[in-house]
C-alpha positions in Angstrom: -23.8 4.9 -6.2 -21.7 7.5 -4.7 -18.1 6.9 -3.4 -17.2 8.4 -0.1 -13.6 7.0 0.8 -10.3 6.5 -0.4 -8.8 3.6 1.1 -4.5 3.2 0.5 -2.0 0.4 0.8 1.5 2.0 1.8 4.1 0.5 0.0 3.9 0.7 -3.5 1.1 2.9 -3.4 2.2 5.9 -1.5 5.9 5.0 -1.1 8.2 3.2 -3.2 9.9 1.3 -0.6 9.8 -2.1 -1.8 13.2 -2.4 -2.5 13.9 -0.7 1.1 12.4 -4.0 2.6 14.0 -6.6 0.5 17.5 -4.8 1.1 16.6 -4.1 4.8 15.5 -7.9 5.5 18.4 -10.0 3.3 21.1 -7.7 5.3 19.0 -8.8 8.7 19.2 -12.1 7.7 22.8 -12.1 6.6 23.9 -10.4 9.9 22.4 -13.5 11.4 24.0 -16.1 9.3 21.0 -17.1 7.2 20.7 -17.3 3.7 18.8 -14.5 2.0 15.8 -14.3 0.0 16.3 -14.5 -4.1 14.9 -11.4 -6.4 13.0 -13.5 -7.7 11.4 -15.1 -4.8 10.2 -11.6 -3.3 9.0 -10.6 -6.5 7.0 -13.5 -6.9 5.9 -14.9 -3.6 6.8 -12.4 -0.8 5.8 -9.2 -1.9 3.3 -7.3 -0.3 3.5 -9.9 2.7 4.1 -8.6 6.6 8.0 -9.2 7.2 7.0 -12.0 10.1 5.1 -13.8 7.3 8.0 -13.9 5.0 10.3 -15.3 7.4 8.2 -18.2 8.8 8.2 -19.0 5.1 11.6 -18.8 4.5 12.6 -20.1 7.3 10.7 -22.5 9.0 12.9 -24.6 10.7 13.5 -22.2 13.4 12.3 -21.1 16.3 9.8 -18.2 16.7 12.2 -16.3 18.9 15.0 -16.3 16.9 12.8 -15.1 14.1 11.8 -12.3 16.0 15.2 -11.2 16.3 15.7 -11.2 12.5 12.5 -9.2 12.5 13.8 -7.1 15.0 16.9 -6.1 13.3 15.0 -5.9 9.8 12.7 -3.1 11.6 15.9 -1.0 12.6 17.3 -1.6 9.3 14.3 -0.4 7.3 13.9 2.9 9.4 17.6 3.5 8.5 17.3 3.4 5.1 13.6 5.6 5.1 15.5 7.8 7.8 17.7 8.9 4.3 15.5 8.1 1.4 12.0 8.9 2.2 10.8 11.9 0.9 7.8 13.8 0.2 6.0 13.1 -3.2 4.3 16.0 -4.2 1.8 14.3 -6.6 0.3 12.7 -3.3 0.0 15.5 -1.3 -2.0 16.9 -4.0 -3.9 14.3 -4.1 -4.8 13.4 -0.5 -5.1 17.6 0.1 -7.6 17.9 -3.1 -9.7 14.6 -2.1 -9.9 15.5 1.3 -11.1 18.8 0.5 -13.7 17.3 -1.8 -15.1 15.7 1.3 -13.5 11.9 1.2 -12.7 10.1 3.7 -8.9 8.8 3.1 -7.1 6.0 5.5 -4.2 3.9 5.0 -4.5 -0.1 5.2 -1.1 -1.5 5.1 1.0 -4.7 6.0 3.4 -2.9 7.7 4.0 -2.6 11.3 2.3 0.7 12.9 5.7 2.6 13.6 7.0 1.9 10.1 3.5 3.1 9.0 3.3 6.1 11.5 7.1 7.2 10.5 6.4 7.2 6.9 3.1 9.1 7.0 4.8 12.0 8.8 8.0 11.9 6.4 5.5 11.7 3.2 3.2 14.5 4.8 1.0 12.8 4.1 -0.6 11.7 8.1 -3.0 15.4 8.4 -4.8 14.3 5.3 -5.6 10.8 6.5 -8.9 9.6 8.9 -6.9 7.0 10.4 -4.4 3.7 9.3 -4.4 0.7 10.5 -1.3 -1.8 10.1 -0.5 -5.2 10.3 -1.0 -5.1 13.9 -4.1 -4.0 14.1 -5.7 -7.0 12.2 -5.5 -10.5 13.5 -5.0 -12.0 9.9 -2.9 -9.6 7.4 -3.3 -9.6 3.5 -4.3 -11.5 1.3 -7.0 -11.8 3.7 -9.4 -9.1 3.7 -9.6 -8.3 7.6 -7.7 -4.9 7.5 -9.9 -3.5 4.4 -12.9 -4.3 6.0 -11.9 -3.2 9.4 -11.3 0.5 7.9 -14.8 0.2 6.1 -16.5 -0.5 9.0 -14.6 2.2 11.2 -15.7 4.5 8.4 -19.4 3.3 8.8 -19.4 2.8 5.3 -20.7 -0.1 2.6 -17.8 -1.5 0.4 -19.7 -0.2 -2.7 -19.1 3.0 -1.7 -15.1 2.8 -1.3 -11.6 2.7 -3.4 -8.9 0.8 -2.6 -5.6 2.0 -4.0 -3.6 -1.3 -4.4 -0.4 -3.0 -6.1 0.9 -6.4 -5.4 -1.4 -9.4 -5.7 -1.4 -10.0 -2.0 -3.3 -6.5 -1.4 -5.1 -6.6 -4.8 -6.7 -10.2 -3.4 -7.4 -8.3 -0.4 -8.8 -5.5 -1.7 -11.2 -7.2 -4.2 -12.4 -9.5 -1.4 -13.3 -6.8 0.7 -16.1 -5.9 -2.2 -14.7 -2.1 -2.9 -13.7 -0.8 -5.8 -10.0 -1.3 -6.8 -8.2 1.2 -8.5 -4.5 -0.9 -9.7 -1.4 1.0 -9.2 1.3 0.5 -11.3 4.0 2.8 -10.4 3.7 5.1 -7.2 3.0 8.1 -9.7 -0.1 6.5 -11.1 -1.5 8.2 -7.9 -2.4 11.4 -8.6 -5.4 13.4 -8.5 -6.8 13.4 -11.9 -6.5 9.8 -11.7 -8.3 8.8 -8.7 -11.0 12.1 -9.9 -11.4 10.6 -13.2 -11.7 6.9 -11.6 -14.5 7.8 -9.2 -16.6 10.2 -11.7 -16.3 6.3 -13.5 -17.7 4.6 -10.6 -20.4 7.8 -10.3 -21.4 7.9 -13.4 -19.9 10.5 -14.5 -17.9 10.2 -17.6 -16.1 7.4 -18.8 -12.7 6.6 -17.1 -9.6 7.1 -19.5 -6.6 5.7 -18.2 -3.3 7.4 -19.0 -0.1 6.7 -16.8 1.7 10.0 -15.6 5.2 10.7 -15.1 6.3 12.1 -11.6 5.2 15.6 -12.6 1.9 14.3 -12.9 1.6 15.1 -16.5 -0.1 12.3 -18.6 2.1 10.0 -20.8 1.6 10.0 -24.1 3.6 6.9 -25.5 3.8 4.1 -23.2 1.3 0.8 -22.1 -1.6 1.9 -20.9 -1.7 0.5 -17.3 -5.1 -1.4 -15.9 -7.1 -0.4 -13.4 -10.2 -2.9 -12.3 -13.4 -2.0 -10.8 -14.6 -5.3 -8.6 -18.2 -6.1 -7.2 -18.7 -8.2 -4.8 
């Protein structure tokens, strides 16, 4: 077996924006009189979903115009907030520069819509290092369905067995593992750092045995602490 691509959800993964969208989307709904969406709600059912998914969920009842609209707004909203938050991280840039120097093929596969994605890619720096990405409007059916992830593997001319996904939320890890790639499980945003995803695929090679060891944002490995769980799934 030999691994030739990296494969990376966005949020979560490569940007900790998830509390962007859940703050960006209850204001959108607010400024249009609707009641929001609970903590616990998005933590449990709507994360990792596309933002017209979640509101034909929460909101059923009305029209597909008007939840356009909301959509709309949440869309200018988010941007906003990136516009002053998002930042480089340098443990990724390391990452995606040392990978793709090793020869990998890297791409991002995410549930967001292509402008967000585009935006954040050249905010992160992280867009030179990447093949392609494909958004939630590139599929016809976004995650948990596996469309997206095998769309990229095919555009790569590759077979799953030969490909990490980098994934979080249990809509994209479904996704991922029913694609038939290897999943790596991300924790926290800095669980994505070079040694990480080296020591994951020399695993997968045959290398050496994978040892798993959270890092802090320096990329330095954490000594005390639960040692977070990454997966490797066959189809």
């Amino acid at each position: 077996m030999s691994i030739k691509a990296v494969l990376f959800d966005m949020d979560g993964v490569l940007l900790d924006a998830k509390e962007w969208h859940y703050e960006a989307l209850n204001k959108a709904l607010e400024l249009k009189g609707f009641t929001p969406i609970s903590r616990q709600d998005h933590l449990t059912i709507y994360d990792g979903l596309p933002t017209a998914v979640k509101l034909r969920r929460h909101l059923p009842n009305i029209s597909e115009d008007k939840r356009k609209e909301i959509n709309t707004l949440k869309q200018k909203i988010v941007l906003e907030i990136a516009g002053r938050l998002c930042k480089e991280n340098p443990l990724h840039v390391e990452a995606l520069h040392a990978l793709k120097q090793k020869g990998y093929s890297l791409a991002v596969c995410s549930n967001s819509i292509r402008h967000f994605v585009d935006e954040m890619m050249i905010k992160t720096q992280l867009k030179p290092y990447l093949d392609f990405f494909l958004s939630n409007q590139d599929v016809a059916t976004p995650k948990p369905n596996p469309e997206i992830y095998l769309t990229a593997i095919k555009r790569l001319g590759l077979n799953p067995t030969e490909v990490v996904i980098c994934e979080d939320n249990p809509h994209g890890l479904a996704a991922a593992r029913a694609s038939g790639a290897h999943v790596f499980q991300v924790k926290t945003v800095n669980d994505v750092c070079y040694q990480n995803l080296k020591n994951f695929i020399e695993q997968l090679n045959g290398v050496k045995k994978y040892e798993n060891r959270p890092t802090d944002k320096y990329g330095k490995r954490v000594v005390r602490g639960k040692i977070h769980s990454h997966s490797t799934q066959h189809k």
